[in-house]
C-alpha positions, -999 to 999 in steps of 0.1 A, spaced: -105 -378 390 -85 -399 358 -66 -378 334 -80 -409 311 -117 -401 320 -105 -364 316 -88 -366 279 -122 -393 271 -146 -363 276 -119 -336 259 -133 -322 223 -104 -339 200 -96 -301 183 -90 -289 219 -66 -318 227 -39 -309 214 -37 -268 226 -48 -280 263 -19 -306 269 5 -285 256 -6 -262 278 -5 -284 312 31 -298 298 45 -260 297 34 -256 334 52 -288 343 82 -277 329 82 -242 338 66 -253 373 43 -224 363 19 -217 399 -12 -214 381 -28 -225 346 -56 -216 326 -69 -232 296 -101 -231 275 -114 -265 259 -146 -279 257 -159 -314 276 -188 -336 263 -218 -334 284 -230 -367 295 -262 -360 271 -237 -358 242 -233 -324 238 -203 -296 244 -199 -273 271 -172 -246 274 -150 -247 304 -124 -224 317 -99 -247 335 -80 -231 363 -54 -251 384 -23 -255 395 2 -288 401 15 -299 433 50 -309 430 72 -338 450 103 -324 469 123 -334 438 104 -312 415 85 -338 400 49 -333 392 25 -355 417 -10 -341 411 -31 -315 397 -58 -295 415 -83 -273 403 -118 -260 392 -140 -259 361 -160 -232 351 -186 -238 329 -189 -206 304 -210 -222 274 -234 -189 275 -204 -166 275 -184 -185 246 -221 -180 225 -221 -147 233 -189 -141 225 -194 -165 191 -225 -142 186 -205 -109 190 -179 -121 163 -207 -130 138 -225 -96 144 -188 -78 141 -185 -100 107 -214 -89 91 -211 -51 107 -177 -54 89 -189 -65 56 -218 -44 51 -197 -13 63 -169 -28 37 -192 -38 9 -222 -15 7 -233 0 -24 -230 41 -9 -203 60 1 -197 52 41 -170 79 56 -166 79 92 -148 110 110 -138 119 149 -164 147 159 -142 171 177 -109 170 152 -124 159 122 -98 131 111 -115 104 89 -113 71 115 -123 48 81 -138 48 51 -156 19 31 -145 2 -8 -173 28 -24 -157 56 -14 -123 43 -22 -138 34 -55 -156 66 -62 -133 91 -50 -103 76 -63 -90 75 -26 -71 46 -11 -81 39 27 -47 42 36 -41 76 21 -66 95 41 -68 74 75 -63 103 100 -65 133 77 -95 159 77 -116 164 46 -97 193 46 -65 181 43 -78 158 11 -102 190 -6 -131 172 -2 -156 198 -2 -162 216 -35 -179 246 -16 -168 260 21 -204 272 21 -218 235 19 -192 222 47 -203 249 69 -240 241 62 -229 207 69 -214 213 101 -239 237 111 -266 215 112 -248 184 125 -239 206 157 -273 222 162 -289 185 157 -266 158 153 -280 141 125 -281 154 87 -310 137 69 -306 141 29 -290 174 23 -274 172 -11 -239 185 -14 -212 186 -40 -176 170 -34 -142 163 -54 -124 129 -64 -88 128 -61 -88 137 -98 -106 167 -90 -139 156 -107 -175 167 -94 -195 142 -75 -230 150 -62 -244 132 -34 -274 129 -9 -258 129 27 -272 112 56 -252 115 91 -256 101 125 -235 103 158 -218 69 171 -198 62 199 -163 47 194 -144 32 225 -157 59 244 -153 86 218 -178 103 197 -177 100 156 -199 111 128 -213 83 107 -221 100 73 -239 73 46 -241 91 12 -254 87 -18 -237 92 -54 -265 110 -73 -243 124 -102 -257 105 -128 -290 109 -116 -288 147 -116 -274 145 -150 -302 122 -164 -326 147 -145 -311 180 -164 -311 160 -196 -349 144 -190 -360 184 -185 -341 192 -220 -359 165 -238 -391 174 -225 -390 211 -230 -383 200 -269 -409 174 -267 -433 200 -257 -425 227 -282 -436 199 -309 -470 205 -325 -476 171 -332 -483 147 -302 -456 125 -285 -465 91 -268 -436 76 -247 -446 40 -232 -422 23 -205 -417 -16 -224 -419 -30 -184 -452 -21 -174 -468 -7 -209 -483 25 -188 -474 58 -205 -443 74 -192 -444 111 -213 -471 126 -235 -466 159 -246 -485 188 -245 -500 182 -279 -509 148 -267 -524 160 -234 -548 187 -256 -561 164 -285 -569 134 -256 -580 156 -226 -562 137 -198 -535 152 -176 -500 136 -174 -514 118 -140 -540 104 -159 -521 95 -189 -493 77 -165 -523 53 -153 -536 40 -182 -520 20 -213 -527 22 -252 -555 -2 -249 -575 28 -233 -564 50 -262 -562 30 -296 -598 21 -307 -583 -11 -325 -562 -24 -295 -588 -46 -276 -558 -64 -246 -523 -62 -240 -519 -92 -259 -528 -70 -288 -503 -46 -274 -473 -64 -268 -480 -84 -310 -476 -48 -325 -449 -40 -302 -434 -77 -310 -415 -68 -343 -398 -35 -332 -389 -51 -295 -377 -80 -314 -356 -60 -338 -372 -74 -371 -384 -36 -378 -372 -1 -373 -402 16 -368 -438 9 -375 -462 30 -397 -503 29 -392 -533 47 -393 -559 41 -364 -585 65 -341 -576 74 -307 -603 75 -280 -604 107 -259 -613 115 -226 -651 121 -235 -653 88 -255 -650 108 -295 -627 96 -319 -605 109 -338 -581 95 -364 -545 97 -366 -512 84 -384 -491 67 -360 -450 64 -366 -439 39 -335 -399 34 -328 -382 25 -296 -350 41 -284 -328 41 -255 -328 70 -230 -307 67 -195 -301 32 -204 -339 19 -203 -357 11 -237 -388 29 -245 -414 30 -274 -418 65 -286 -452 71 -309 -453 104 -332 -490 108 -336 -503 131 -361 -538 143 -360 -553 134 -398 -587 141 -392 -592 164 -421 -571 146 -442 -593 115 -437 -625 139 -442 -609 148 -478 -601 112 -488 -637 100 -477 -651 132 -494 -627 121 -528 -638 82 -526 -677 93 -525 -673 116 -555 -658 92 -574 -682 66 -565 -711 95 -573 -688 96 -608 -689 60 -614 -724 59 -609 -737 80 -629 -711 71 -659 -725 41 -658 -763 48 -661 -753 79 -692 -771 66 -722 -746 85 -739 -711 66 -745 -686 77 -724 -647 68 -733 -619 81 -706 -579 84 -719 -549 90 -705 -523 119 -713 -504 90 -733 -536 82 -755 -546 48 -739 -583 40 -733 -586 39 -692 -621 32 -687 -655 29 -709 -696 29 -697 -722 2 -702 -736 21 -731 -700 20 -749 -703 -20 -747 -737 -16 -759 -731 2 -787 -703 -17 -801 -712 -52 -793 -681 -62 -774 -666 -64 -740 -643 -31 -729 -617 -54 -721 -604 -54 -759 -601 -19 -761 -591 -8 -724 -551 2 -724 -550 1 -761 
């Protein structure tokens, strides 16, 4: 019943707003007041009060007393705190989110707001197309998708995912996955439409398509490893034949399951280490690949990494050298066979180059002339 007691209890950031408030009613000798503060509960914490009152005055206009009621409206101010938060982040999601966010009255079509990636992408400021149609701004690059669009929105309200092609301000071609939702607006209906700018994507699709009809034209086989997991991303027809997986197949394993001589990732990521690194170019080896049935089959392997959509891969050129490695095993036992049996001749057998020098000499050329062929070899 203290104004002392009163002010005591008063939260000191409310103080200031609630006096001037009861000193404005004095003066204007104002019937009624309201004011919002919050008191300190005798446990210590705040509750919210709506103050409603009014001041009984002497015959002499001076203020005597003040009557009145508190309401105590803790849950309502929490609610209300709650609602502001949830508006906040509704705001800045709306605002800040990474896809294109347009929203347009249903009936008249007027764009009611539009988010920072659609000002961004379309070179549009918010304030430049605030109550016009898409129409008025050429928005669609094709009356036959906006009446695709609008069909299906009116037959079932929502569009989930159709792709359709627009223009920027500077009349550029963006393509993007639409999704669109009905909302209600102080009472009025509005279509939500979220979509997605796929351009790039579609580009890097058309270009992924070239490079892979080229990749499969090429006889020899083509190995293209992602450097984030070390799984097979691409092999090539070619590749597919000689190892006798499908693409599928080849996209679950790693080298380790192909290269006889790569026993662990470990092993992997070493031979990987100097081109990832930069200290080399491209790498050059021979090693056997394992097919599907478990043969072998040897091959000359030239490993480089390059850069495709922005992500780094390792591309391997493998060629098939089987025969080659028949031939060269076939030439290194027939000179062995040679050596042999040059060796074991009883006859003496002297070999020179075109340019005269001695290359190589038999046991029975030592024998016969009592010295070493190291005094006569290259001479």
């Amino acid at each position: 019943n203290h104004l002392e007691s009163w002010n005591r209890r008063l939260h000191p950031n409310d103080q200031e707003a609630l006096f001037s408030s009861i000193t404005r009613s004095h003066r204007t000798h104002t019937k009624q007041y309201q004011n919002i503060h919050r008191l300190k509960h005798k446990d210590g914490h705040w509750v919210w009060v709506q103050a409603r009152g009014q001041t009984i005055y002497t015959q002499s206009g001076k203020a005597a007393r003040m009557i009145g009621s508190h309401t105590d409206i803790t849950e309502l101010k929490q609610s209300e705190t709650a609602l502001q938060l949830s508006n906040e982040k509704f705001e800045k999601a709306f605002k800040y989110a990474p896809n294109i966010i347009i929203i347009t009255h249903l009936k008249t079509g007027e764009i009611y707001d539009v988010n920072k990636t659609f000002e961004r992408v379309f070179g549009y400021q918010k304030q430049d197309v605030i109550g016009k149609t898409t129409l008025d701004i050429t928005l669609w690059c094709h009356d036959t998708d906006r009446g695709k669009y609008r069909h299906d929105f009116s037959n079932s309200r929502y569009v989930d995912g159709d792709i359709y092609t627009f223009y920027t301000k500077e009349k550029r071609e963006i393509t993007a996955r639409v999704y669109a939702n009905l909302i209600t607006i102080n009472k009025e209906d509005y279509i939500l439409a979220i979509a997605e700018n796929i351009t790039k994507k579609i580009a890097l699709e058309t270009e992924n398509k070239k490079l892979i009809h080229v990749l499969d034209q090429n006889i020899n086989e083509v190995h293209v490893i992602n450097l984030d997991t070390l799984h097979y991303e691409y092999v090539n027809k070619a590749g597919l034949s000689a190892l006798g997986y499908t693409l599928d197949e080849m996209r679950a394993l790693t080298p380790v399951s192909i290269l006889a001589n790569i026993d662990s990732l470990d092993d992997l990521k070493n031979t990987l280490a100097p081109l990832i690194n930069g200290t080399k170019k491209q790498l050059l080896f021979d090693i056997a690949q394992i097919r599907q049935d478990g043969t072998h089959y040897s091959v000359q392997t030239i490993l480089q990494i390059i850069e495709f959509g922005g992500i780094k891969q390792a591309v391997a050129t493998v060629l098939d050298i089987t025969n080659l490695k028949k031939i060269e095993n076939a030439f290194y036992e027939s000179e062995a066979k040679f050596k042999s049996l040059m060796e074991q001749s009883p006859l003496v057998i002297e070999i020179y180059d075109i340019n005269g020098l001695q290359i190589n000499v038999n046991r029975a050329y030592e024998l016969l002339w009592g010295f070493s062929a190291t005094r006569t070899l290259h001479k």
